[in-house]
N, C-alpha and C positions, 0 to 999 in steps of 0.2 A: 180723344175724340171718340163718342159712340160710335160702333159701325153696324148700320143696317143692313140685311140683306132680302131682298129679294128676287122673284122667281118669274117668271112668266111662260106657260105653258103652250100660248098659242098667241097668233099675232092680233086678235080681237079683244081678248084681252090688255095688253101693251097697248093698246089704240086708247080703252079705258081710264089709264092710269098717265098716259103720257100727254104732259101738258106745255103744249108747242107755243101757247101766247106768254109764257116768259121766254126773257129776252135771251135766256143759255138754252134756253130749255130744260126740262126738269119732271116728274114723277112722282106720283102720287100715290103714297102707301097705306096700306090700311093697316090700321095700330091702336088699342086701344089705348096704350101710356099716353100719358100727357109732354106734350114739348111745347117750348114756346117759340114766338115769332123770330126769326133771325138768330136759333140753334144752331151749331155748326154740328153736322153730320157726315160721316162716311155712309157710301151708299155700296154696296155690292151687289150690281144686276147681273144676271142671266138671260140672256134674251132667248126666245124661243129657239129651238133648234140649236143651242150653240153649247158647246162640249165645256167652255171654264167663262166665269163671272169676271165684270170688268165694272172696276172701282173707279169710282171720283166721290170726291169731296162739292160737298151742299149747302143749303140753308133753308131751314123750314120758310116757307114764302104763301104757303096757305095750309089751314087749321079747319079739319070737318069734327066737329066734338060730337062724342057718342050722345046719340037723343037728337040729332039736328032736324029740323023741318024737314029737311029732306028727305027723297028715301035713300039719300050715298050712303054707301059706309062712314065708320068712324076713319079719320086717319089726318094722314099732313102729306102737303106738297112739298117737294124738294126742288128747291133750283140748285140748276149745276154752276159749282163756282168753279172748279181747276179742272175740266172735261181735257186733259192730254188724252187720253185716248177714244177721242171723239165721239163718246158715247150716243150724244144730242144725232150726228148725222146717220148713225150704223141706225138709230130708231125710226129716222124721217126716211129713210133706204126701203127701211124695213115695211114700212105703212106706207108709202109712197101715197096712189089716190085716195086711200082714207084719209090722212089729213084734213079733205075739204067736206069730209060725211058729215051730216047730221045727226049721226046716231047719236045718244045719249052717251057720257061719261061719268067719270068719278067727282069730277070739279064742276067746269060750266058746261 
């Protein structure tokens, strides 16, 4: 299984990328290779402020292709499928009242 990694340097960021209307919750990376829908992926996060990365296993569950209408980056969404170590809730802790912000994201 592929393992991706990444990073997040600050919690505005991670607010961008973290996509709370799937059902595990899941992450949105920007990448220009190509994956397809329902890829099973390792994911290795960092979350801001935090000393070592914490892995779970995914599934591509949305696809931004480089060139999109949009102005998002290029990348794919990962939904979390085996979150042991409760990645989804250390994120929703972490953005606590952002969750309900309007700011713009990476996805919707």
């Amino acid at each position: 299984m592929e393992e991706l990694s990444i990073s997040f340097s600050d919690v505005k960021d991670l607010y961008r990328s973290y996509m709370p209307f799937l059902k595990s919750g899941g992450l949105f990376v920007r990448t220009a290779r190509s994956y397809k829908m329902g890829q099973s992926l390792a994911l290795s996060v960092t979350l801001p402020d935090a000393l070592e990365s914490i892995t779970v296993s995914g599934k591509v569950a949305w696809i931004t292709p480089h060139g999109s209408q949009s102005s998002n980056p290029a990348g794919i969404g990962i939904t979390f499928i085996d979150d042991k170590s409760q990645l989804g809730a250390q994120i929703e802790k972490l953005l606590g009242g952002m969750l309900t912000s309007s700011d713009p994201t990476y996805t919707i």
